[in-house]
SEVO-533833 format. One line per 2 residues: number of its first residue (from 1); for each residue z, x, y of N, C-alpha, C, O, CB. Coordinates in Angstrom, 3 decimals. Atoms other than C-alpha are relative to their C-alpha. Last residue first. Glycine has a CB too. Example, Ala and Ser with C-alpha at 12.3 -4.5 7.8 and 13.67 -1.06 7.14 Angstrom:
BEGIN
2	-0.060 -0.820 -1.190 7.140 13.670 -1.060 0.730 -0.770 1.090 0.899 -0.261 2.198 -1.415 0.414 0.462 | 0.000 0.890 -1.190 7.800 12.300 -4.500 0.000 0.900 1.200 0.665 1.936 1.181 1.246 -0.992 0.027;
This chain:
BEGIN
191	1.406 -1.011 0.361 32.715 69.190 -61.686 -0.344 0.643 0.903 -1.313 1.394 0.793 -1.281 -0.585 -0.369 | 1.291 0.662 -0.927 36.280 68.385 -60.351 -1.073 0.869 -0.536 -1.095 2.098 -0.613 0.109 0.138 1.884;
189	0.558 -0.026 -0.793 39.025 69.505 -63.046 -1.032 -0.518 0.510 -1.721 -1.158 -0.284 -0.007 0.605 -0.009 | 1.115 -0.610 0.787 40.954 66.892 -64.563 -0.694 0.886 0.883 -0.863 0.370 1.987 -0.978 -1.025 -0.595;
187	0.999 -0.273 -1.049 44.389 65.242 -63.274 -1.191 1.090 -0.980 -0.856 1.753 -1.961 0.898 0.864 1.569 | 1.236 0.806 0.334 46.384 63.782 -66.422 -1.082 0.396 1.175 -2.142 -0.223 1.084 0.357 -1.730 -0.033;
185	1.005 -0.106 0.771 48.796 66.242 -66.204 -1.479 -0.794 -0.485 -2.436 -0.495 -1.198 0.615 0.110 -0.731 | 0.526 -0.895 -0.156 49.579 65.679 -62.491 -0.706 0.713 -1.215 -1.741 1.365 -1.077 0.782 0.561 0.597;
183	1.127 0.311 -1.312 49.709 62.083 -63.083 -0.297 1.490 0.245 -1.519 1.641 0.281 0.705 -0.915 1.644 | 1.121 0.078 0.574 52.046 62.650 -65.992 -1.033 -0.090 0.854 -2.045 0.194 0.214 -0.009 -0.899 -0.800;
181	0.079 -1.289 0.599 54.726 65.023 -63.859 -1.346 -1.049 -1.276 -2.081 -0.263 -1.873 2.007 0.889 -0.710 | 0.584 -0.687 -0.569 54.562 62.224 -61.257 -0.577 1.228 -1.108 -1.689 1.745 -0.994 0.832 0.296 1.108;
179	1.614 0.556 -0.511 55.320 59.698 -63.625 -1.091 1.107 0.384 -2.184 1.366 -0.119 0.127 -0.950 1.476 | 0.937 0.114 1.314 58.165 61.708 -65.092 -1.792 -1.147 0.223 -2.897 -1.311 -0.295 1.329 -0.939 -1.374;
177	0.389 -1.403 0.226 59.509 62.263 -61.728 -0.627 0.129 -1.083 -1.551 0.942 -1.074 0.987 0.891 -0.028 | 0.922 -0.438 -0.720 59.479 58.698 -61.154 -0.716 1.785 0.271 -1.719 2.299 0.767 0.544 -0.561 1.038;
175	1.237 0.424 0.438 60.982 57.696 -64.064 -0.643 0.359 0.879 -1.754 0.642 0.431 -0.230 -1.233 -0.306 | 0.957 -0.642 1.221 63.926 60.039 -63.691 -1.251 -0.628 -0.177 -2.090 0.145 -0.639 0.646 -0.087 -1.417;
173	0.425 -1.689 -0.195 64.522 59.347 -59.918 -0.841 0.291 -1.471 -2.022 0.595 -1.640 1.694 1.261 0.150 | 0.918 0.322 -0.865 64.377 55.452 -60.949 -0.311 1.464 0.186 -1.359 1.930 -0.263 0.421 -0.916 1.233;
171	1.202 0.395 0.737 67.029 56.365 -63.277 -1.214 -0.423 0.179 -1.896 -0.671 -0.815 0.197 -0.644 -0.532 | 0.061 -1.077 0.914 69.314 58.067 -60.979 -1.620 -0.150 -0.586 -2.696 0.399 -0.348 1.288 -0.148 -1.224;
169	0.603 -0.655 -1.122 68.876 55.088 -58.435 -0.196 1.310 -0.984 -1.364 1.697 -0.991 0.996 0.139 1.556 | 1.969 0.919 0.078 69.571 52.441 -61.245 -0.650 0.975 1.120 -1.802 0.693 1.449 -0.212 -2.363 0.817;
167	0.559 -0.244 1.300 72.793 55.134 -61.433 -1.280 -1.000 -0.116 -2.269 -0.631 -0.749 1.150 -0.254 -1.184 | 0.761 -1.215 0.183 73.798 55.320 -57.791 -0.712 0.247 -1.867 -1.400 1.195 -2.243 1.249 1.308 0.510;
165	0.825 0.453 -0.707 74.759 51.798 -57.169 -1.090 1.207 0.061 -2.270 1.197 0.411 0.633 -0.491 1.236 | 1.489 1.451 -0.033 76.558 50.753 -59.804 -0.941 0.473 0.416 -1.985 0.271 -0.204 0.023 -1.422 1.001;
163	1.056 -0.520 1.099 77.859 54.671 -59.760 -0.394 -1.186 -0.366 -1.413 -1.180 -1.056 0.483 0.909 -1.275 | 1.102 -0.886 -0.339 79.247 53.973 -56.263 -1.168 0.455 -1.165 -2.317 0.873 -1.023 0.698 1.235 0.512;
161	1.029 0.861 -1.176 81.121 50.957 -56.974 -1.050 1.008 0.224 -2.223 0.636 0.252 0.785 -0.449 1.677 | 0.645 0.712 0.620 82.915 53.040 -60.176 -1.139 -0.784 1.067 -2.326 -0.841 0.747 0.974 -0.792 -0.752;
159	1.310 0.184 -0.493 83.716 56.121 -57.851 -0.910 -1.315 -0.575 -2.063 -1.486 -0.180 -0.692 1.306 -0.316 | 0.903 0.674 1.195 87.108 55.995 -57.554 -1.077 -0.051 0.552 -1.347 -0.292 1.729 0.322 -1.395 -0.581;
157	1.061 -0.718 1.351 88.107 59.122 -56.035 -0.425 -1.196 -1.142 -0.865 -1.065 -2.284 1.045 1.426 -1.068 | 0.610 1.166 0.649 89.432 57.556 -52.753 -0.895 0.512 -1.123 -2.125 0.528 -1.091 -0.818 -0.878 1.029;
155	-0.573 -0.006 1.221 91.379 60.508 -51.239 -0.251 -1.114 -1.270 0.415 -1.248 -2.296 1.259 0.003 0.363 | -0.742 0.962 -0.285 89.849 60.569 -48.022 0.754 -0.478 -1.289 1.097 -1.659 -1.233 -0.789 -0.971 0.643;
153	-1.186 -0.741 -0.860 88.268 63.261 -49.635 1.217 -0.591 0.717 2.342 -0.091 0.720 -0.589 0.625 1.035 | -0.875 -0.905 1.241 86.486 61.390 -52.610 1.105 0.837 1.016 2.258 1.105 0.676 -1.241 1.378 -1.098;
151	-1.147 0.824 0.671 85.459 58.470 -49.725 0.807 0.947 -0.350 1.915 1.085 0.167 -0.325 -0.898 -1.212 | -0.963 0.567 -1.248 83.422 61.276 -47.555 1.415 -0.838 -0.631 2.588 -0.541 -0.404 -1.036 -1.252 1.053;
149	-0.738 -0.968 -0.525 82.174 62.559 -51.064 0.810 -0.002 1.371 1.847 0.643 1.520 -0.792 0.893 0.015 | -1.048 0.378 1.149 80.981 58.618 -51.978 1.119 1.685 0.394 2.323 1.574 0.627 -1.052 -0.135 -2.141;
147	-0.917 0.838 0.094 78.900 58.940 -48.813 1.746 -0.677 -0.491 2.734 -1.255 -0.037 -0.627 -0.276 -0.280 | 0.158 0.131 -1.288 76.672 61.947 -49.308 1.575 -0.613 0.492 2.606 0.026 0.700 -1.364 -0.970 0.289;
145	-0.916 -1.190 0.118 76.966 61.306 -52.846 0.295 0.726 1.219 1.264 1.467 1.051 -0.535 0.953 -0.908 | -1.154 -0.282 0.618 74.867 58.573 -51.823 0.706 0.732 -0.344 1.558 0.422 0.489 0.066 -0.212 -0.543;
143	-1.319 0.628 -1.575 73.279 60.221 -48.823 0.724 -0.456 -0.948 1.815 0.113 -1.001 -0.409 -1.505 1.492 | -0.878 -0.797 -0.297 71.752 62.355 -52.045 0.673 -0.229 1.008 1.584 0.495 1.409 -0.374 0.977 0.053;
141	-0.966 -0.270 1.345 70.446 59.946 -54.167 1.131 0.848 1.261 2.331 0.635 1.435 -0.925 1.291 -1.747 | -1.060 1.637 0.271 68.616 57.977 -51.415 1.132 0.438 -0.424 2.225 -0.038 -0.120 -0.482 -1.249 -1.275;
139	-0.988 0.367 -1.262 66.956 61.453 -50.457 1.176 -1.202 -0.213 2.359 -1.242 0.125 -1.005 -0.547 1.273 | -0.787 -0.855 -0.087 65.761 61.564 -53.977 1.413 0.259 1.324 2.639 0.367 1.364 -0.965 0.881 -0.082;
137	-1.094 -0.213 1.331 64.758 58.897 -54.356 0.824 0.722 0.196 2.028 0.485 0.290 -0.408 0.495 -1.220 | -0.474 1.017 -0.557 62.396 59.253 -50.931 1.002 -0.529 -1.095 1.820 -1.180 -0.445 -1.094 -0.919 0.461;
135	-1.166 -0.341 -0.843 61.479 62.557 -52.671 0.721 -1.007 0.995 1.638 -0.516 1.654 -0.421 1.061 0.769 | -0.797 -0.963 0.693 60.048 60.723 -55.770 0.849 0.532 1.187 2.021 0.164 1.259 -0.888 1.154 -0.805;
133	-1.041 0.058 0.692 58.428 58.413 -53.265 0.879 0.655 -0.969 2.034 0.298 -0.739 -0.180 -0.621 -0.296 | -0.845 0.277 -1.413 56.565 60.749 -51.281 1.157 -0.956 -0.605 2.326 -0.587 -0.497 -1.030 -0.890 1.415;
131	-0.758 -1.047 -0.850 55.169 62.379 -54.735 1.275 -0.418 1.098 2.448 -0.043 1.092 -1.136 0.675 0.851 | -0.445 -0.206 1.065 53.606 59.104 -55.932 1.628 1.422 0.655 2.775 1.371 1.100 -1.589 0.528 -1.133;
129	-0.879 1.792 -0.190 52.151 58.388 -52.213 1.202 0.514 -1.078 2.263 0.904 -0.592 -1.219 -1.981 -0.827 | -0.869 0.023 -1.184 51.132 62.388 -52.154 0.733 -1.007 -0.107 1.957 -0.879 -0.079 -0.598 -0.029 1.231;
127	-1.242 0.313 0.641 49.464 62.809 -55.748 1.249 0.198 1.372 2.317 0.803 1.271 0.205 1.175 -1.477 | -0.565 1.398 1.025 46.265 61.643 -54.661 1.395 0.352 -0.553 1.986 -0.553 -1.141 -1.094 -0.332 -1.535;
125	-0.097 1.361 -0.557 46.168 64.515 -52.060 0.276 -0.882 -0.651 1.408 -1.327 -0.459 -0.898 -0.422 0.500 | -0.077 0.922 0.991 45.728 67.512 -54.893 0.923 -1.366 0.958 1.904 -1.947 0.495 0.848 0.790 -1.514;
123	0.774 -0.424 1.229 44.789 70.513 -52.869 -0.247 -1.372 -1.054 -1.276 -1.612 -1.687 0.937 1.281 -0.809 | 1.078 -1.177 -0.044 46.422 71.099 -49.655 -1.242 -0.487 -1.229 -2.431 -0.189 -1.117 0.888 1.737 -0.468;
121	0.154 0.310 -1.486 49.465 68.480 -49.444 -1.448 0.868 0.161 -1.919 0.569 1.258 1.478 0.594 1.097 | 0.305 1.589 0.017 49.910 68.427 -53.173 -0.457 0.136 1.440 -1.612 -0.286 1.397 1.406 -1.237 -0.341;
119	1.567 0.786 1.220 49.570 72.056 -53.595 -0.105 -1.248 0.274 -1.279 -1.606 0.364 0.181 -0.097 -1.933 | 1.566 -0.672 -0.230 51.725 72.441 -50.395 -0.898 -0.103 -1.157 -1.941 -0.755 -1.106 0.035 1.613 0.310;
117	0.168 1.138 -1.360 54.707 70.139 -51.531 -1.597 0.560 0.614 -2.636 -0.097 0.687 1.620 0.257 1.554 | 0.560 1.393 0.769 54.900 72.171 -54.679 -0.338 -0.925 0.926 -1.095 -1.831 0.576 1.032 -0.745 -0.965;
115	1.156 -0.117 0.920 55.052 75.332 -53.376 -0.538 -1.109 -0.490 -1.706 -1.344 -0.800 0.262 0.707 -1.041 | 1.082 -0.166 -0.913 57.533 74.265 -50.948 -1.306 0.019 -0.353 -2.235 -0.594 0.173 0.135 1.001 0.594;
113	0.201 1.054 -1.018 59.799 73.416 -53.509 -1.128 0.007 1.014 -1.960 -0.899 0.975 1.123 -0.053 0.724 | 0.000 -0.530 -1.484 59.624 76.770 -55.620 -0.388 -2.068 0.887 -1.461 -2.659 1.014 -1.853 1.755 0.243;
111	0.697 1.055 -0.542 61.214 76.710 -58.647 -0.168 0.091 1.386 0.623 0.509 2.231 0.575 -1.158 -0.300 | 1.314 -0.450 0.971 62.967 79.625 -60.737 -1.307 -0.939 0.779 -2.472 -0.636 0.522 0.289 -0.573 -2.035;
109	0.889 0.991 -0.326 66.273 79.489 -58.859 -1.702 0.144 0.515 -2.321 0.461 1.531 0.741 -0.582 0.965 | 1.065 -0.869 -0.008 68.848 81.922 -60.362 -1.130 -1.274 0.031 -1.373 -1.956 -0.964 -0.015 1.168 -1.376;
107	0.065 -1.352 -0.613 72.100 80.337 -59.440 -1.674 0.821 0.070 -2.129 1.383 1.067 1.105 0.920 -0.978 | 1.222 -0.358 -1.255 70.699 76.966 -59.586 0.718 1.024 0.421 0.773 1.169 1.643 -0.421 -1.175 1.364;
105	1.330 0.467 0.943 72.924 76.079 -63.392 -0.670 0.405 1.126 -1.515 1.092 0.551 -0.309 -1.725 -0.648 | 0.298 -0.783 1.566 76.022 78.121 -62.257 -1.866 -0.297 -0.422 -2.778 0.452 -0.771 1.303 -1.025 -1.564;
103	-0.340 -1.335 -0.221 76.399 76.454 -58.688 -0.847 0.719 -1.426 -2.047 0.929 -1.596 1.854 0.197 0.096 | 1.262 -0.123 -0.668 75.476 73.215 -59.781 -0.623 0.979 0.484 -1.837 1.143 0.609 -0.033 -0.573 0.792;
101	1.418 -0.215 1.349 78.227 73.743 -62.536 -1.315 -0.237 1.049 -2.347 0.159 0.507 -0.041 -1.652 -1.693 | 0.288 -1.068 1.276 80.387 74.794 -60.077 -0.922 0.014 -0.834 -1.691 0.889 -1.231 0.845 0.055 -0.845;
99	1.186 -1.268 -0.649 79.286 72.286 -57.562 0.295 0.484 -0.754 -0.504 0.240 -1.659 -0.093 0.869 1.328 | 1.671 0.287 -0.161 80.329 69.681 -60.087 -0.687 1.101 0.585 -1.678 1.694 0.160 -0.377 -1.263 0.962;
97	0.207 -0.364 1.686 84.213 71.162 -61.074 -1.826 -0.273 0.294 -2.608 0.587 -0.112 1.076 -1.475 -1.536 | -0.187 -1.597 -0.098 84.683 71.198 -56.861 -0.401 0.087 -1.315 -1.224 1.002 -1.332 1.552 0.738 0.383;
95	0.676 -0.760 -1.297 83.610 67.486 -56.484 0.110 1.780 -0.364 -0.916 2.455 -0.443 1.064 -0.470 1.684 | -0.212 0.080 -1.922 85.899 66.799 -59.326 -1.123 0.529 0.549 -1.623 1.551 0.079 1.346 0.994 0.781;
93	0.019 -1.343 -1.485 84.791 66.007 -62.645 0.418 -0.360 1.092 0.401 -1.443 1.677 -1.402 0.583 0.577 | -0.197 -0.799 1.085 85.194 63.027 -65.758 -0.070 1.576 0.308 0.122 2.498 -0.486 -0.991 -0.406 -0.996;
91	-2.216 -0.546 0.345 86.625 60.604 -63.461 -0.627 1.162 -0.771 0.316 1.910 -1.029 1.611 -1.441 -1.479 | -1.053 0.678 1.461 83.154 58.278 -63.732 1.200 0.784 -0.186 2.057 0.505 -1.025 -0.791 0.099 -1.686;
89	-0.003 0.921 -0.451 81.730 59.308 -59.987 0.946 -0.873 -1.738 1.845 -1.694 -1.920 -1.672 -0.303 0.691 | -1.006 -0.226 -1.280 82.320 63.110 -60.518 0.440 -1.848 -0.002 1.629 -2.158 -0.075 -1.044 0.799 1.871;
87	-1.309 0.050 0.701 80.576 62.442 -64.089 0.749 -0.004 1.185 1.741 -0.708 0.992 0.374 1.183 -1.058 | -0.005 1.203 1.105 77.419 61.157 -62.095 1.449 0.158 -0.663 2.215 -0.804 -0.600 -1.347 0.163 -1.286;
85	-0.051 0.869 -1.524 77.345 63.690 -59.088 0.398 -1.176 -0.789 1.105 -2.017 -0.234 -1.628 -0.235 1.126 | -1.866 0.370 -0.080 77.294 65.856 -62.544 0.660 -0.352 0.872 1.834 0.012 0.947 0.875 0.898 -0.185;
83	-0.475 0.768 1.381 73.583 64.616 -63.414 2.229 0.059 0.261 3.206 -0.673 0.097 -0.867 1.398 -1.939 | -0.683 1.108 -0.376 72.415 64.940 -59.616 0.702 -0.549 -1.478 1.144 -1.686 -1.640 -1.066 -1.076 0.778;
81	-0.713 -0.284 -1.070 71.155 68.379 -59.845 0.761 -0.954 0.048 1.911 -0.611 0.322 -0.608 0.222 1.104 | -1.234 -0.648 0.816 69.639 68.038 -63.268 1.094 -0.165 0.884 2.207 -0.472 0.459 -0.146 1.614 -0.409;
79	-0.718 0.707 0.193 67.058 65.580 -61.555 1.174 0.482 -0.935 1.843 -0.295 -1.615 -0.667 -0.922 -0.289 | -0.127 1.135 -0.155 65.906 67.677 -59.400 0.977 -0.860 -0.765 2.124 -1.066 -0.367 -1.040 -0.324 -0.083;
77	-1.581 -0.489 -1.006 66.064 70.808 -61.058 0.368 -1.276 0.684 1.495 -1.673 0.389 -0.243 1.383 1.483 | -1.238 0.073 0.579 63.762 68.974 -63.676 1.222 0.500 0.737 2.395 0.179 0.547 -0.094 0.633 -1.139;
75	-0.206 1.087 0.226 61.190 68.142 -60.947 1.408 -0.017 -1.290 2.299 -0.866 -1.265 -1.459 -0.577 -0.321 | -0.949 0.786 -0.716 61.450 71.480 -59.879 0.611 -1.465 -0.338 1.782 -1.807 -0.181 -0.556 -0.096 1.119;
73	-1.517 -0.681 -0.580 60.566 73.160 -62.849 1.065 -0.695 1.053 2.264 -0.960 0.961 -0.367 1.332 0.795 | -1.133 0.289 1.470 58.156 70.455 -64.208 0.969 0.432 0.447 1.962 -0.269 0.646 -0.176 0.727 -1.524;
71	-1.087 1.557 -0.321 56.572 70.485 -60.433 0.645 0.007 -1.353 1.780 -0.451 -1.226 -0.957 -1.866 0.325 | -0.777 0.010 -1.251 55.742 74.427 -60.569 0.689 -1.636 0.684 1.557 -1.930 1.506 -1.120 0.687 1.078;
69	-1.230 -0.998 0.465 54.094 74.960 -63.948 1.175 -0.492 0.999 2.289 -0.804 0.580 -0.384 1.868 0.233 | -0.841 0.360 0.877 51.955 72.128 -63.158 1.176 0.345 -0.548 2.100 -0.305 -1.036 -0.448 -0.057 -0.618;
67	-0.493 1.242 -0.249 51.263 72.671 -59.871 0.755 -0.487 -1.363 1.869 -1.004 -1.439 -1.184 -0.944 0.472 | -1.318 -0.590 -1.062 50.322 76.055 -60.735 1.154 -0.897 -0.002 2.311 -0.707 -0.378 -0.428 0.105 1.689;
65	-1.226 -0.674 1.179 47.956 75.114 -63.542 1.350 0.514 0.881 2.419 0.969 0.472 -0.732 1.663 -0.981 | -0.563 1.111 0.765 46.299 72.915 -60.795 0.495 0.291 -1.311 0.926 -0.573 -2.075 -0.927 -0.998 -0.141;
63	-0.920 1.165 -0.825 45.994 75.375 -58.642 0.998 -0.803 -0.618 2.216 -0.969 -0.564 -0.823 -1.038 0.556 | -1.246 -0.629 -0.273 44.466 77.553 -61.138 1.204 -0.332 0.990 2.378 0.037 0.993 -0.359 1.064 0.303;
61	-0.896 0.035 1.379 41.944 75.046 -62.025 1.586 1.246 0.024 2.652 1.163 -0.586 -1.349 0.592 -1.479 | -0.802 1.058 -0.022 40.940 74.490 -58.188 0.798 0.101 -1.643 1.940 -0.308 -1.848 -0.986 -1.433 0.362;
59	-0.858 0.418 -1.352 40.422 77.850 -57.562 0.742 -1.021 -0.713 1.857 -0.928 -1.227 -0.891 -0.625 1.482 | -0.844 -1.022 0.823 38.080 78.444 -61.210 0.999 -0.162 1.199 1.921 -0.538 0.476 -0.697 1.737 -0.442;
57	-0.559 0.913 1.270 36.282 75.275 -59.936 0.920 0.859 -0.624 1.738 0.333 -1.379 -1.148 -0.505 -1.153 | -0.575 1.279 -0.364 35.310 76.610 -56.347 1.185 -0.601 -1.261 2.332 -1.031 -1.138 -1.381 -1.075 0.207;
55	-1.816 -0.769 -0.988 35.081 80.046 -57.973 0.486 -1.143 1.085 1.559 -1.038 1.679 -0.376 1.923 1.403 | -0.767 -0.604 1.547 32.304 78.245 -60.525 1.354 0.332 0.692 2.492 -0.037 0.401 -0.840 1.695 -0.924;
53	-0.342 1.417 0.701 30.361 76.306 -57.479 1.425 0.231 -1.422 2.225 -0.530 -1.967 -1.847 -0.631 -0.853 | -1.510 0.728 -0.801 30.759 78.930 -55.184 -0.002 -0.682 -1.066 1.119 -0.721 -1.574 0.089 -0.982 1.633;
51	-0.686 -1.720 0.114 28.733 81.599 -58.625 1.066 -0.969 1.336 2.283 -0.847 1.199 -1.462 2.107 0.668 | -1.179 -0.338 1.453 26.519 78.279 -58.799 0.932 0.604 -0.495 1.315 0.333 -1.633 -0.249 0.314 -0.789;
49	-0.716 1.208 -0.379 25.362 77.710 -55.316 0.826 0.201 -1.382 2.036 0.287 -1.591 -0.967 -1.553 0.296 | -1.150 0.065 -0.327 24.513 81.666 -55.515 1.184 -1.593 0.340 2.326 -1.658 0.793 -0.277 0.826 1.023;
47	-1.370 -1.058 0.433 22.573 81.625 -58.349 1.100 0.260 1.057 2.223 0.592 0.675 -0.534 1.582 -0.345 | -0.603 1.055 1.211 20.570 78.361 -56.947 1.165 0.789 -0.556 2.319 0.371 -0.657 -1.186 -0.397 -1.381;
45	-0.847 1.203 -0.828 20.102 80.222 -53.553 0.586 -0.609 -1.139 1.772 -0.935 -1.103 -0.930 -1.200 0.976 | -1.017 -0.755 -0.608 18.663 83.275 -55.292 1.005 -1.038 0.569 2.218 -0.828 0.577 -0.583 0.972 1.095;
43	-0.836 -0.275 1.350 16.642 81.527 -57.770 1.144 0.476 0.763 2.264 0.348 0.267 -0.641 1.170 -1.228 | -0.780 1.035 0.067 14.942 80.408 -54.265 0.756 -0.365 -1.571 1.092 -1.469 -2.001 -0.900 -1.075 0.520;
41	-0.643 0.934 -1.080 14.607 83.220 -52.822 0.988 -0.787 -0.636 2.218 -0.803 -0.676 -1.011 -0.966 0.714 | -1.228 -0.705 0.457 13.076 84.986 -56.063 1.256 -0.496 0.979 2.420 -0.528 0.581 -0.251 1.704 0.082;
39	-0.701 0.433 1.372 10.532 82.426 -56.270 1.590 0.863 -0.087 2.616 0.562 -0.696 -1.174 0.524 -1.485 | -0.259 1.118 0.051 9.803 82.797 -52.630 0.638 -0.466 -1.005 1.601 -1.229 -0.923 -0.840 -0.516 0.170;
37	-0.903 -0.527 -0.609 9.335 86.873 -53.399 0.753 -1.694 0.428 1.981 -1.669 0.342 -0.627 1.174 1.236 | -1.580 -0.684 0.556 7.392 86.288 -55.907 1.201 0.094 0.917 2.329 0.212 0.439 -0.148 1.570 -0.419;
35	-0.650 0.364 0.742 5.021 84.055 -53.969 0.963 0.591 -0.881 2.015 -0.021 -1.064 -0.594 -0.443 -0.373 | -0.372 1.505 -0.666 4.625 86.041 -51.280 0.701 -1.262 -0.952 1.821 -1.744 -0.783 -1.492 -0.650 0.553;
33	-0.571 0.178 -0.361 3.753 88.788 -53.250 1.195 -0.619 0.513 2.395 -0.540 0.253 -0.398 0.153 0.010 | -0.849 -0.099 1.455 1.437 87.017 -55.144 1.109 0.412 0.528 1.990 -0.422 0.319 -0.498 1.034 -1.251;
31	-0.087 1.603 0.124 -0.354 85.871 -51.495 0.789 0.060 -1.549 1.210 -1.010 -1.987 -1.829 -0.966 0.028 | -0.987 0.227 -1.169 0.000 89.792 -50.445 0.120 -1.508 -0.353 1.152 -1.937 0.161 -0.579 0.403 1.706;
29	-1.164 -0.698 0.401 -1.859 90.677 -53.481 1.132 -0.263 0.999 2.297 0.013 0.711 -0.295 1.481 -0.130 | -0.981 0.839 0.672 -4.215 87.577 -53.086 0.958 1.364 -0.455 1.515 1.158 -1.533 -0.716 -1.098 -1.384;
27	-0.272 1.538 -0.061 -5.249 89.119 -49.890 0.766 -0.444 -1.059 1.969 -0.637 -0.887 -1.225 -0.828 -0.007 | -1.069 0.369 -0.382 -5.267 92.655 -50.529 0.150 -1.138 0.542 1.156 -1.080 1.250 0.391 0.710 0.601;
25	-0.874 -0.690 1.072 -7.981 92.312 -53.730 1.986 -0.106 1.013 3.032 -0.563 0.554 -0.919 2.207 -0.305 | -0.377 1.175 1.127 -10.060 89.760 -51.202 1.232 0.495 -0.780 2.224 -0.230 -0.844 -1.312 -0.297 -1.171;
23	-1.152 0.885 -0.902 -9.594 92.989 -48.259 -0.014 -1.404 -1.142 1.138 -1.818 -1.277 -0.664 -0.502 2.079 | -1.534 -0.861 -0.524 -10.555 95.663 -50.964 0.643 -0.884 0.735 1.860 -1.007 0.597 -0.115 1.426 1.013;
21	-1.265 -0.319 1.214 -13.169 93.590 -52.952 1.000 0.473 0.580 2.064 0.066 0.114 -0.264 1.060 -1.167 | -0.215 1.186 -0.179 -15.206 92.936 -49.050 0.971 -0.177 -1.656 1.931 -0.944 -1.591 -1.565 -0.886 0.349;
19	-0.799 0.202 -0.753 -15.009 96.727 -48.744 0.660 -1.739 -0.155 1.838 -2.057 0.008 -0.684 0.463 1.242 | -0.684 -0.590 0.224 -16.510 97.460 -52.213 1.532 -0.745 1.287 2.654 -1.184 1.034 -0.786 1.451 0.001;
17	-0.451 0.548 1.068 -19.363 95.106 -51.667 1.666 0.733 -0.041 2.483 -0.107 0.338 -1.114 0.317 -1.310 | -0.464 1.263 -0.640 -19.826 95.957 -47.880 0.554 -0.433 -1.546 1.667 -0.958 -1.523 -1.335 -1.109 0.908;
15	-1.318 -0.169 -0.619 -20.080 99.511 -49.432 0.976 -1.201 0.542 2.202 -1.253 0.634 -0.266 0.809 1.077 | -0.517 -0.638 1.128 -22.708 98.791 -52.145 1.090 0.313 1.041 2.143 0.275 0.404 -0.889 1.224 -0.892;
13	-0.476 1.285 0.562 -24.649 97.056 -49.485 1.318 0.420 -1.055 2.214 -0.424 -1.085 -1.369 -0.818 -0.852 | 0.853 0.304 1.230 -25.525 100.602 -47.666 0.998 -1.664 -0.728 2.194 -1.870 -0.518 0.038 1.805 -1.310;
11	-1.486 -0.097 0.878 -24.102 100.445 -44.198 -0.704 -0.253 -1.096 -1.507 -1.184 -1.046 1.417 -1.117 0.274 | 0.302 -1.246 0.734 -27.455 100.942 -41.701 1.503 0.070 -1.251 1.935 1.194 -1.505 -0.105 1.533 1.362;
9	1.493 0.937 0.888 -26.813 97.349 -40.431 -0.219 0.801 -1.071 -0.308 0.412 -2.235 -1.729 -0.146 0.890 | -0.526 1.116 1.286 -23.074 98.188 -39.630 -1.555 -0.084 -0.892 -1.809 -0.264 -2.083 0.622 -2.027 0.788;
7	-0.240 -1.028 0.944 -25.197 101.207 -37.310 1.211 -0.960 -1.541 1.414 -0.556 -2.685 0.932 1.554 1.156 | 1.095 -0.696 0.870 -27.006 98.515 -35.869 0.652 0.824 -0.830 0.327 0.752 -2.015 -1.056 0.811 0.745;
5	0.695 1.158 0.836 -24.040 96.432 -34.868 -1.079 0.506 -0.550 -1.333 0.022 -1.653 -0.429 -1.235 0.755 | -1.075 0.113 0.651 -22.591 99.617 -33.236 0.139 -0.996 -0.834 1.074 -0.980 -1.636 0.858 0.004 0.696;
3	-0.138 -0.859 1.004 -25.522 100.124 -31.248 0.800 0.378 -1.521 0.466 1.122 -2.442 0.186 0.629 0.622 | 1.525 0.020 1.107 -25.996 96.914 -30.022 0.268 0.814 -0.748 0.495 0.514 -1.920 -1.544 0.386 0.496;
1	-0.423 1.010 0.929 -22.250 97.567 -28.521 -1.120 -0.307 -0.988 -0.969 -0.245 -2.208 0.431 -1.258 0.741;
C-alpha cells in the first residue's frame, strides 16, 4: 500500500492537473445534464397538462354542440306531438285523423331522446331540474289525452273540459322547452 502512495508521488503534476480538469469537466457536465433534462421534464408535464386540458375542452364543446342539435329536435317533436291532441279536443279531428298526422310527421325520427337525457345526465348536470320538469309536462300532457281518449271511446267526444285543462298545460310545455333550449344555448365552454 506505501508503495502505491509513492508511486502517486512519482505522477508528474501536469497529470494531476489534467486528471483533476477531467473529473471537474465531468462533473458540471453531468450537473448540465441534469439540469436539461429537469427542464425538459418539466416543459413536459406543462405540454402535457395542456394537450388534456385542450381535448378536455374540445370533448366538452362537442357535447355541447350535440346537445344542442339534439334537444331543438326533440324538444320540437315534443311539442308538435301534442298540437293535434288539441284539434281532437276542439271537434276539428278524430283520435284516428291525429295519429295519422303523428304517424306521418314521426315517421322518419331524426331525434334521439336518450341522447339527450345522457348529455344532461353525464355532462351538463345544471340542466337536470329545468330538464326534469319539461318531462314532468310532458308526462301531465300525455295521461291527459290519456284520459280524454278513454272518454272519446266511450263515445264522449267533447273535449271542451279537457282542453281548459290541457291547453295552460300545452303552453307551459312550450315555455319550458324554450327555456330549456335557452339555458342550453347560453351554457359556455369551461376554461
Amino acid at each position: 500500500m506505501v508503495e502505491g502512495i509513492g508511486y502517486l508521488g512519482s505522477v508528474p503534476s501536469e497529470a494531476w492537473m489534467v486528471l483533476t480538469g477531467a473529473i471537474i469537466g465531468s462533473g458540471l457536465t453531468l450537473v448540465g445534464v441534469w439540469l436539461t433534462n429537469r427542464s425538459s421534464i418539466e416543459r413536459l408535464h406543462v405540454q402535457l397538462a395542456h394537450e388534456r386540458h385542450a381535448k378536455r375542452e374540445e370533448l366538452y364543446r362537442a357535447r355541447l354542440e350535440e346537445l344542442y342539435v339534439e334537444s331543438r329536435k326533440y324538444f320540437d317533436a315534443i311539442v308538435s306531438h301534442y298540437l293535434p291532441y288539441r284539434k281532437v279536443m276542439r271537434g276539428e279531428l278524430t283520435f284516428s285523423q291525429a295519429q295519422e298526422v303523428i304517424i306521418t310527421t314521426f315517421s322518419k325520427k331524426d331525434y334521439e331522446p336518450h341522447r339527450v337525457t345522457m348529455l344532461i345526465d353525464i355532462y351538463f348536470p345544471e340542466l337536470k331540474s329545468p330538464f326534469q320538469e319539461l318531462i314532468e309536462i310532458r308526462d301531465r300532457l300525455g295521461a291527459m289525452i290519456d284520459g280524454y281518449k278513454a272518454r272519446y271511446k266511450t263515445g264522449d267526444t267533447d273535449g271542451s273540459k279537457w282542453l281548459e285543462k290541457f291547453q295552460p298545460s300545452f303552453e307551459e310545455l312550450e315555455k319550458q322547452a324554450t327555456k330549456v333550449e335557452e339555458l342550453v344555448a347560453s351554457l359556455k365552454i369551461k376554461a
